[in-house]
C-alpha positions as CSV (number, residue, x, y, z in Angstrom):
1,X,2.9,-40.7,38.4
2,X,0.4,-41.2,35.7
3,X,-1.5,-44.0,35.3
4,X,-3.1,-46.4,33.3
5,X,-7.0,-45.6,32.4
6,X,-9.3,-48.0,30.1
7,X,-12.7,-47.1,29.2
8,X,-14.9,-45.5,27.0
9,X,-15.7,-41.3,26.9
10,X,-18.7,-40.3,25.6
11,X,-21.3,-41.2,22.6
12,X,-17.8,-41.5,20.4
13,X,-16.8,-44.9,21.8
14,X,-13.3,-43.5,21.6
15,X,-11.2,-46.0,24.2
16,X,-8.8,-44.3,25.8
17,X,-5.9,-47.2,27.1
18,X,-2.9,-45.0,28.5
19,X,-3.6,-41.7,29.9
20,X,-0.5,-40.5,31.6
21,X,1.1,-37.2,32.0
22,X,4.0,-36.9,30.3
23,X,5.2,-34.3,32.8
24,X,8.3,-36.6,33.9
25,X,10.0,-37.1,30.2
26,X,9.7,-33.2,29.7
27,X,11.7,-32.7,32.8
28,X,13.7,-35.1,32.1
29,X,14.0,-33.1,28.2
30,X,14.3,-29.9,30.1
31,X,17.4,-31.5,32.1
32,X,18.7,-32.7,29.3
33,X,18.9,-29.1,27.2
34,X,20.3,-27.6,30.6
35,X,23.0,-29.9,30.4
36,X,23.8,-29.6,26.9
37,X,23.7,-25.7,27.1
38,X,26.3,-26.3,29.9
39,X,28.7,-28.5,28.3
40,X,28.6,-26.3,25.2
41,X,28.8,-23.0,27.9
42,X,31.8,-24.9,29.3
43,X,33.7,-25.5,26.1
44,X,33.3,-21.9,24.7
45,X,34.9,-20.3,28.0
46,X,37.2,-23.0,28.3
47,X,38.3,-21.8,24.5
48,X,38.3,-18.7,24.9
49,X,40.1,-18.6,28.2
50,X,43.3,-20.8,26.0
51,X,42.8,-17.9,23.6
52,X,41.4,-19.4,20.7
53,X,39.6,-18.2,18.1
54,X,36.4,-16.4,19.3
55,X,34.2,-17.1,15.9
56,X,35.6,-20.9,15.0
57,X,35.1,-21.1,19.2
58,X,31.4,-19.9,18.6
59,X,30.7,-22.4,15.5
60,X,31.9,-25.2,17.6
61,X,30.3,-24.7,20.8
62,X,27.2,-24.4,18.6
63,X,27.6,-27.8,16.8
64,X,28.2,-29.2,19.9
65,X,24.8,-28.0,21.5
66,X,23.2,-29.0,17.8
67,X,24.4,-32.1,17.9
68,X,23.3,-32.6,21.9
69,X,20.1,-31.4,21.2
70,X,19.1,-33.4,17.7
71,X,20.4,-37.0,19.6
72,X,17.5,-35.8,22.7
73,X,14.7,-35.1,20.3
74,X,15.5,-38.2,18.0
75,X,15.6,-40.1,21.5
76,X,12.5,-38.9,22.4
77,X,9.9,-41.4,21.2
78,X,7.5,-42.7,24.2
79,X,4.4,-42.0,24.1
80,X,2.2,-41.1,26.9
81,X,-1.6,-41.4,25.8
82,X,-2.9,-44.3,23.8
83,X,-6.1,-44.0,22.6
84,X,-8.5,-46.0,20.1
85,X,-11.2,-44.8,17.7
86,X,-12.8,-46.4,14.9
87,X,-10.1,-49.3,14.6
88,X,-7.5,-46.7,14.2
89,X,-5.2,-46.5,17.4
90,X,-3.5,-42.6,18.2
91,X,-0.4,-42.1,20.1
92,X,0.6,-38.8,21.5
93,X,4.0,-38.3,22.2
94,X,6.4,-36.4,24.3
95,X,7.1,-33.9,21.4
96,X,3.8,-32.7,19.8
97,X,5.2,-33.8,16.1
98,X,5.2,-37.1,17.0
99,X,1.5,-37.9,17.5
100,X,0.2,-40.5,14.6
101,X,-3.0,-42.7,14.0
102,X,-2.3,-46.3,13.0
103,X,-4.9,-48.4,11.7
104,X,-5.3,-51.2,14.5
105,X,-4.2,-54.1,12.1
106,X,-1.0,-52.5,11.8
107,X,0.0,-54.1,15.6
108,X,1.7,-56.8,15.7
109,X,1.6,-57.6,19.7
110,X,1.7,-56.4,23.0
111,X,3.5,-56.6,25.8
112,X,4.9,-55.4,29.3
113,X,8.1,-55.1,30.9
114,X,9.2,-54.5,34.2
115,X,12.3,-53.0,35.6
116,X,14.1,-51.9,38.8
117,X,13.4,-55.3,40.2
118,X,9.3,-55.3,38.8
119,X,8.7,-52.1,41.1
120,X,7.6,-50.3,37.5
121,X,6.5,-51.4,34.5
122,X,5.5,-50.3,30.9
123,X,3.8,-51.2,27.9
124,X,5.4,-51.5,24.5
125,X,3.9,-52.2,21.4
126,X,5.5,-53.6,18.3
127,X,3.6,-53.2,14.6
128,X,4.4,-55.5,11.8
129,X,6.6,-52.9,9.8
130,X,9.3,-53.1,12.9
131,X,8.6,-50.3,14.5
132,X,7.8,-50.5,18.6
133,X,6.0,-47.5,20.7
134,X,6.8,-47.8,24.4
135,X,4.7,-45.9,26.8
136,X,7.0,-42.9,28.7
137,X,5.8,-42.9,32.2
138,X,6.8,-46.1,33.9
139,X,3.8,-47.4,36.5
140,X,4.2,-48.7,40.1
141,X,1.4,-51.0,39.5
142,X,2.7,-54.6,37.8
143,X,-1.1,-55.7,37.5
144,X,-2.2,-52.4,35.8
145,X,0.2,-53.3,32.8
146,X,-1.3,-56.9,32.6
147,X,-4.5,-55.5,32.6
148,X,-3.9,-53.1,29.6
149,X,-1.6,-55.6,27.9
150,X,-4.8,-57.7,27.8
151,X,-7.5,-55.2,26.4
152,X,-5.3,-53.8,24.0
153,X,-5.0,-57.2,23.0
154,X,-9.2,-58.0,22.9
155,X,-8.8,-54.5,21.0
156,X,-6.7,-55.4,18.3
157,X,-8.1,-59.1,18.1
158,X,-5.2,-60.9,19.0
């Protein structure tokens, strides 16, 4: 699992707060298309084997799939690096166009979760426009989360 890292790199006094791998949501994406490739596999040959139409069977199947497909990528927003730079924070996420820099006032709060009983946890933050970034890889470590909750938080001056 990836973990939690806080510190500074180099002369640039970039802090880095979450530096996970987000090798976990893309196989969980990569699941996800296999299984939307096989329901839409399944329908066409189910189709075609009632002897329906083989093109209005083709333009379905392929809606289907579309559909599938556009509801993973629009699900797909948990970051899994956090990192800070001349008050401006930047969060990489899962799917390479969703990386963006916020300016550090924009952060409303943060806070942790747990789940499955406290055996993981996460961080999510929430920005003053409504908008809330939750980190992707869930950590074993309760007491890692605190700690980040609370230097994000001596960060961003609240």
């Amino acid at each position: 699992m990836g973990g939690f890292f806080i510190g500074l790199t180099g002369a640039c006094d970039m802090i880095v707060f979450v530096d996970a791998s987000p090798d976990s949501a893309l196989m969980a994406d990569s699941l996800f298309v296999l299984f939307a490739v096989l329901i839409s596999s399944f329908f066409f040959i189910h189709r075609i084997v009632n002897q329906a139409k083989v093109f209005k069977t083709a333009i379905q199947s392929v809606l289907i799939l579309g559909f599938l497909l556009v509801t993973q990528y629009l699900g797909d927003d948990k970051f899994y690096k956090l990192s800070a730079e001349h008050n401006q924070l930047e969060f990489h996420f899962v799917n390479s166009y969703f990386s963006y820099h916020f300016n550090k006032t924009e952060i409303e709060k943060v806070t942790f979760g747990t789940r499955n009983k406290g055996r993981f946890c996460y961080i999510k933050l929430y920005a003053f426009n409504g908008d809330t970034y939750q980190r992707v890889v869930i950590d074993k470590d309760v007491k890692a989360c605190k700690e980040t909750r609370i230097a994000l938080n001596n960060y961003l001056g609240s």
